[in-house]
C-alpha positions as CSV (number, residue, x, y, z in Angstrom):
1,X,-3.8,25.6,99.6
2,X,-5.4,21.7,98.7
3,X,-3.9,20.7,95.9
4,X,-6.5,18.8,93.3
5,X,-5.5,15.8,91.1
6,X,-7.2,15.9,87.4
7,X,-7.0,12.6,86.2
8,X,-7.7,12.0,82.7
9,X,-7.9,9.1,80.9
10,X,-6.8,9.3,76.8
11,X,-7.5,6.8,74.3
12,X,-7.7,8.0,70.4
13,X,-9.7,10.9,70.9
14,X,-7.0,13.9,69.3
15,X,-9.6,15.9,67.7
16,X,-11.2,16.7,71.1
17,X,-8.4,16.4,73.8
18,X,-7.1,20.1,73.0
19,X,-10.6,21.8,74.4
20,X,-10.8,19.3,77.1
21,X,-7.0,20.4,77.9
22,X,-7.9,24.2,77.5
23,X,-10.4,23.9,79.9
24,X,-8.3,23.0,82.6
25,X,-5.3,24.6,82.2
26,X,-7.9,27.4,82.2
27,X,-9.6,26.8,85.8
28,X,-9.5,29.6,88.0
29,X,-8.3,27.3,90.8
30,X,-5.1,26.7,89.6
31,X,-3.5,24.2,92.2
32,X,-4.0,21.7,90.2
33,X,-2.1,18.3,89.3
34,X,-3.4,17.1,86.2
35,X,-2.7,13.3,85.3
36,X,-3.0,12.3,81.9
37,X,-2.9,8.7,80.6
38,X,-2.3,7.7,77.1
39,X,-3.9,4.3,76.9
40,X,-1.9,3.3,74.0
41,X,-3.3,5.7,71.7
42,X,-2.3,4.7,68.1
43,X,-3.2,8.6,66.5
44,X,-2.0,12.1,67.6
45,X,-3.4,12.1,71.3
46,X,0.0,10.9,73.4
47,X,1.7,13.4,70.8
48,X,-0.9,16.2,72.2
49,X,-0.3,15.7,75.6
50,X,3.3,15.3,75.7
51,X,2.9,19.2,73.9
52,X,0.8,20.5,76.9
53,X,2.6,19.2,78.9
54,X,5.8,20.9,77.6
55,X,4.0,24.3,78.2
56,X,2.1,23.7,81.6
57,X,4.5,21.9,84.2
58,X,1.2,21.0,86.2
59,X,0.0,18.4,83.4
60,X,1.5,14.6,83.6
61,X,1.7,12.2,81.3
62,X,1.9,8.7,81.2
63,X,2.0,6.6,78.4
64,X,1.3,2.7,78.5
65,X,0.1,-0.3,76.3
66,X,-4.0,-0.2,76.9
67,X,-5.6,-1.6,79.0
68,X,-8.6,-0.2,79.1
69,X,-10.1,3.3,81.4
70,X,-10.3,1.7,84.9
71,X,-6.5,0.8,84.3
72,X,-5.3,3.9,83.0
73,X,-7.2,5.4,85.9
74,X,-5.8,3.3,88.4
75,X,-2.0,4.3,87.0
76,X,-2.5,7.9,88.0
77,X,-4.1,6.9,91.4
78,X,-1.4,5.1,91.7
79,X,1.1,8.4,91.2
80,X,-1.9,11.2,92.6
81,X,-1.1,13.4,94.9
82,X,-3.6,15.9,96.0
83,X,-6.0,16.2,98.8
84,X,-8.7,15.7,96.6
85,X,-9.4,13.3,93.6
86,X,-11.3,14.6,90.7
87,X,-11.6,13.2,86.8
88,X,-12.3,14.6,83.1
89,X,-12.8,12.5,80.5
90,X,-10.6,13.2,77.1
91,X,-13.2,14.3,75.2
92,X,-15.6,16.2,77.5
93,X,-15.2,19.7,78.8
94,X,-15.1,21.3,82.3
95,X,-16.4,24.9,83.1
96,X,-13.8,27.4,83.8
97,X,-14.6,27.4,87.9
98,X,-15.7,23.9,87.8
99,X,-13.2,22.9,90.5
100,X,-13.0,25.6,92.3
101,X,-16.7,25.5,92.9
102,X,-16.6,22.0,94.0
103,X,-13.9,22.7,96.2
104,X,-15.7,25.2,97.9
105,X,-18.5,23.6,98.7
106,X,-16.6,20.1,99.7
107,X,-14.9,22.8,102.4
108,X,-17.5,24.3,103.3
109,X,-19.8,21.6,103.9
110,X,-17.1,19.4,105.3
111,X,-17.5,16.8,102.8
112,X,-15.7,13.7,101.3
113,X,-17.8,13.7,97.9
114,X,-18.3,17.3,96.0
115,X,-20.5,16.7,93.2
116,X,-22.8,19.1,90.5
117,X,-24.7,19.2,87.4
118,X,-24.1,18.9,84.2
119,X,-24.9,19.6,80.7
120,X,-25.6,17.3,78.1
121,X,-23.8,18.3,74.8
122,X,-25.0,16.3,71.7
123,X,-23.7,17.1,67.7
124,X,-26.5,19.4,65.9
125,X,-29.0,19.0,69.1
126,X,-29.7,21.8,71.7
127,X,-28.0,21.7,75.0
128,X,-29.8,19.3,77.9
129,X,-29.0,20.5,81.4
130,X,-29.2,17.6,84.4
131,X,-30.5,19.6,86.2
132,X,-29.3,23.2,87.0
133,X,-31.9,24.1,90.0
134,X,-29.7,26.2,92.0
135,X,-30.6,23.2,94.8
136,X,-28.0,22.2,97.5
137,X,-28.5,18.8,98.8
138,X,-26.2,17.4,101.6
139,X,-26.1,13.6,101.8
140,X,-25.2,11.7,104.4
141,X,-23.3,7.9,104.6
142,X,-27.1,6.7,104.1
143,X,-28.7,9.1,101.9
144,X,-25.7,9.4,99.3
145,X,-25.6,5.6,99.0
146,X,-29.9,5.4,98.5
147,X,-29.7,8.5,96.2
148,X,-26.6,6.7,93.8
149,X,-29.0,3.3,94.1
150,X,-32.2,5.5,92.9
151,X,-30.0,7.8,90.3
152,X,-32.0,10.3,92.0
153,X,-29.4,13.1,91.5
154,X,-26.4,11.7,91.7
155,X,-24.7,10.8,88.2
156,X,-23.0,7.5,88.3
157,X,-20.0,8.7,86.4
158,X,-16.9,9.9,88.0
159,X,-16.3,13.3,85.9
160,X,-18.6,15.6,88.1
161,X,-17.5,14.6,91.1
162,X,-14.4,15.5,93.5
163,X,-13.7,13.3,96.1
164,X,-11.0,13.4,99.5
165,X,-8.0,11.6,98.2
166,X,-8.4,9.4,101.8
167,X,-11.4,7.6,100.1
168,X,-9.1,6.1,97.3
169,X,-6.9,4.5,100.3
170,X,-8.2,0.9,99.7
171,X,-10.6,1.4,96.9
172,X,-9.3,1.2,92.6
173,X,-11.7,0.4,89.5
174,X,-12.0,-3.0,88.7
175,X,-10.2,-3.5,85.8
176,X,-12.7,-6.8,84.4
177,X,-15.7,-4.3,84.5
178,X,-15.7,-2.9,81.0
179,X,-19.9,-1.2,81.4
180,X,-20.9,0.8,84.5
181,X,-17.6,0.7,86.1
182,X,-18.1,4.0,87.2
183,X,-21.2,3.4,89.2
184,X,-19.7,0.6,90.7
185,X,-16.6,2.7,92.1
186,X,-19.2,5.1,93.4
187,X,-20.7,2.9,94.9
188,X,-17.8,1.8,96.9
189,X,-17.1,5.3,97.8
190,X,-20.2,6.6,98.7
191,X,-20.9,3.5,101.1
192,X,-17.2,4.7,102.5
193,X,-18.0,8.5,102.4
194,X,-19.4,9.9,106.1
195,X,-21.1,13.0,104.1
196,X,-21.1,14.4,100.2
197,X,-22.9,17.5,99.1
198,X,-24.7,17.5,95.6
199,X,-25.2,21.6,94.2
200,X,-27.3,21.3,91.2
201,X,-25.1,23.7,88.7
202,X,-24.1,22.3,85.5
203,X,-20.2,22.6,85.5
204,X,-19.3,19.9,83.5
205,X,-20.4,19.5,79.8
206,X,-20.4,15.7,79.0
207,X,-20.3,15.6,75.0
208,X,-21.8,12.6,73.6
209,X,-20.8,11.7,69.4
210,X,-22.1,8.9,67.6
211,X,-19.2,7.0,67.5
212,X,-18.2,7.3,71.3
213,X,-18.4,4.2,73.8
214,X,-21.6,5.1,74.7
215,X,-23.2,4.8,71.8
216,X,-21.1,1.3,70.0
217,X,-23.0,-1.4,68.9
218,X,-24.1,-4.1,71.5
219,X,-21.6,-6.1,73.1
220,X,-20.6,-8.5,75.9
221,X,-20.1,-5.7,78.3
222,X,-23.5,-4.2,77.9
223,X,-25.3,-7.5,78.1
224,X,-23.0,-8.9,81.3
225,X,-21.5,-6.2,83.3
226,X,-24.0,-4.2,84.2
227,X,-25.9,-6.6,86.3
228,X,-22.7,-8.1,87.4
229,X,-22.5,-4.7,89.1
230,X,-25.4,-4.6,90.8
231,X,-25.0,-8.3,92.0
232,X,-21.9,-6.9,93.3
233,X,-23.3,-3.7,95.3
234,X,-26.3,-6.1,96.4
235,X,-23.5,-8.2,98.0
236,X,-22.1,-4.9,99.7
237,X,-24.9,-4.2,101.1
238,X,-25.7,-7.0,103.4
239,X,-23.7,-4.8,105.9
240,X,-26.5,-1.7,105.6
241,X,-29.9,-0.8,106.5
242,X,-32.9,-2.6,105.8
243,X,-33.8,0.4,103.5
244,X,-30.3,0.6,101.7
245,X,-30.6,-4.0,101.0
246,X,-33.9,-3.2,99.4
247,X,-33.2,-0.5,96.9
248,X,-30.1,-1.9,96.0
249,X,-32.6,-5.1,95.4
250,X,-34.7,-2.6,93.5
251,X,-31.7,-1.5,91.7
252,X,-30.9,-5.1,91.0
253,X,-34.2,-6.0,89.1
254,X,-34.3,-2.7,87.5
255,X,-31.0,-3.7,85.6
256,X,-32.3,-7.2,85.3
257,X,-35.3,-5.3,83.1
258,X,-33.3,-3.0,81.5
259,X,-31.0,-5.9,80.2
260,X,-34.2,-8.0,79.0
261,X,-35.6,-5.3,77.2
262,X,-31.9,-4.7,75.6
263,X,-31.5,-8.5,74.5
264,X,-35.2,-7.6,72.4
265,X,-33.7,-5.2,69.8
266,X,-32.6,-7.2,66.5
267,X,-28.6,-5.8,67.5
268,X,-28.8,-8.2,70.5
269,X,-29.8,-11.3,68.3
270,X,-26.7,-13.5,69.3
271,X,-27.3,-12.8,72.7
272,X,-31.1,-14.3,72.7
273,X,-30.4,-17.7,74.8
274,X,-29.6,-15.0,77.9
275,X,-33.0,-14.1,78.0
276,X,-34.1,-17.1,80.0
277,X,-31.7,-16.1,82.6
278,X,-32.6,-12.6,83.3
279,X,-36.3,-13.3,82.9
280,X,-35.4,-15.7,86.2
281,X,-33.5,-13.0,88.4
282,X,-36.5,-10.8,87.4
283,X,-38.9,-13.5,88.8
284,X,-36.8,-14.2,92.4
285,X,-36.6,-10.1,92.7
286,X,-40.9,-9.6,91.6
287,X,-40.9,-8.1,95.4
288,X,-39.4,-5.4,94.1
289,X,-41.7,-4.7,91.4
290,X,-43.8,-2.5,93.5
291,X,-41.4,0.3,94.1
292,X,-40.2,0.4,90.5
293,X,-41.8,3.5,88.5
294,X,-44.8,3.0,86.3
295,X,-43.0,2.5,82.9
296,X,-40.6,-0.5,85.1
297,X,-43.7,-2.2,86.9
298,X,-45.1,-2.2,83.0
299,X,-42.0,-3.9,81.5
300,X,-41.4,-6.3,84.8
301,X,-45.1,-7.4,84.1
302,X,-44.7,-8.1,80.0
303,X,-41.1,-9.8,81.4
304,X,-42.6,-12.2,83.7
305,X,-46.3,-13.2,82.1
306,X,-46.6,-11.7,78.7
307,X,-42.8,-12.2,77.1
308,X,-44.1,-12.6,73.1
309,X,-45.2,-9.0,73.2
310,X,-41.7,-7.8,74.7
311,X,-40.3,-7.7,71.4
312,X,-42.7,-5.8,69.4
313,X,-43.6,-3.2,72.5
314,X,-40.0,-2.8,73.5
315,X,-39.3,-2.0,70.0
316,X,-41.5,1.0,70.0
317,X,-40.4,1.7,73.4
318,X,-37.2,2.3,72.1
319,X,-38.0,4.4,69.3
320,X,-39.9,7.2,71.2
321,X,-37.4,6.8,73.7
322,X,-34.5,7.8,70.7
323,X,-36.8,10.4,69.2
324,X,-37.3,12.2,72.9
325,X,-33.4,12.7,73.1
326,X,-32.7,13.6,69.3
């Protein structure tokens, strides 16, 4: 029977980290090894572990000074040791047979990366599901790295995801990536990965709160780190096909625009001098404008010849985009 390391990575989140426990100690497949790591929480969350742990032998806990998620991570790679590799963040939720579904499926399709749907769960909003078709899609080394590039399917987080333990060999989070680390780690591990199977069920319910990571005020990581990433994976690449170099290219300028139009809202004020520097990888990528959708050929366009109406357009840009998810 493969056994399946949980990892789970804890930092100040006690009000959530019981459900997210219940739902694994729930699973129906229960050979499961489930890592937790207390990041140097300073509330009750290392307290709430070291409880579950007292009644469910299968949960581990570590506790250590922070250091940040692709550390704590790293620490229970470090100690994993199932056949598979799968993780849960503290405050999210996974569905009862999450696991054993994407077992299944990475046995049955004879796969290094099992990965699914999910649903989005936002505070006094209905439910958003990404994408639950019912569709099975089976990658292979090619496809899985062009559909990651495109985010065509394939979430860049780790938490629906289970992966062959053999992939983690050689490969850890980079610890000085604080934004989109996750998408850089699957990247690395889909360009290792021979075949992955995506089956569009939502089995994991990613719960977003105003005051989580993903929604903090704008900082260095959101302004830096994001296209460090993708000058990263663009470097990777050299090695691929002539397909894969250009949509990771693609993927390249379409952070380069995304970080632009960011550096436009009045939050990103003191970051107003980097402009000028994204505005020129936009220009030495304009190639790539072509294959970008019509809302990113619009923006690269403004970017490059029209920049004094960025601000005011962007602005409204972002407001219907806020309004469509509220």
């Amino acid at each position: 029977m493969k056994l399946i390391s949980v990892i789970i990575p804890v930092y100040n989140i006690a009000p959530y980290l019981p459900s997210c426990l219940d739902s694994l100690m729930n699973q129906t497949y229960e050979n499961l090894e489930i890592i937790a790591v207390d990041d140097g929480s300073t509330d009750d969350s290392g307290r709430i572990l070291d409880e579950y742990s007292s009644r469910d032998n299968r949960i581990k806990v570590i506790h250590k000074r922070n250091e940040g998620v692709s550390a704590a991570r790293n620490d229970a790679l470090d100690i994993a040791s199932g056949d598979y590799i799968g993780f849960v963040d503290g405050d999210d939720t996974a569905e009862s047979d999450m696991f054993e579904f994407l077992l299944n499926n990475a046995e049955q399709y004879n796969a290094d990366i099992s990965h699914c749907g999910f649903m989005l769960v936002r505070e006094g909003c209905d439910d958003t599901p990404f994408y639950g078709t019912g569709e099975v899609w089976i990658q292979d080394h090619e496809k899985g790295i062009i559909d990651l590039l495109k985010g065509d399917r394939i979430e860049p987080g780790c938490w629906n995801k289970l992966y062959r333990s053999e992939l983690f060999n050689d490969i850890r989070f980079e610890k000085t990536i604080l934004y989109n680390e996750d998408n850089l780690i699957n990247f690395y591990l889909f360009k290792k990965a021979n075949k992955s199977v995506y089956s569009d069920e939502c089995k994991y319910n990613y719960i977003r709160r105003e005051n989580s990571a993903c929604t903090s005020e704008i900082a260095d990581k959101h302004v830096f780190h994001p296209v460090k990433v993708k000058e990263l994976v663009l470097k990777a690449c050299l090695d691929e096909s002539e397909n894969v170099k250009r949509i990771a290219k693609t993927a390249y300028l379409r952070t380069n625009i995304s970080t632009y139009t960011l550096l436009t809202k009045k939050e990103a004020k003191k970051y107003k001098k980097y402009k000028k520097q994204y505005r020129s990888n936009i220009k030495k990528t304009r190639d790539c404008i072509g294959d970008l959708n019509f809302s990113g050929r619009i923006h690269a366009f403004m970017i490059l010849y029209a920049p004094w109406l960025c601000k005011p357009v962007f602005s409204i840009f972002y407001k219907l985009k806020k309004d469509k998810y509220r």
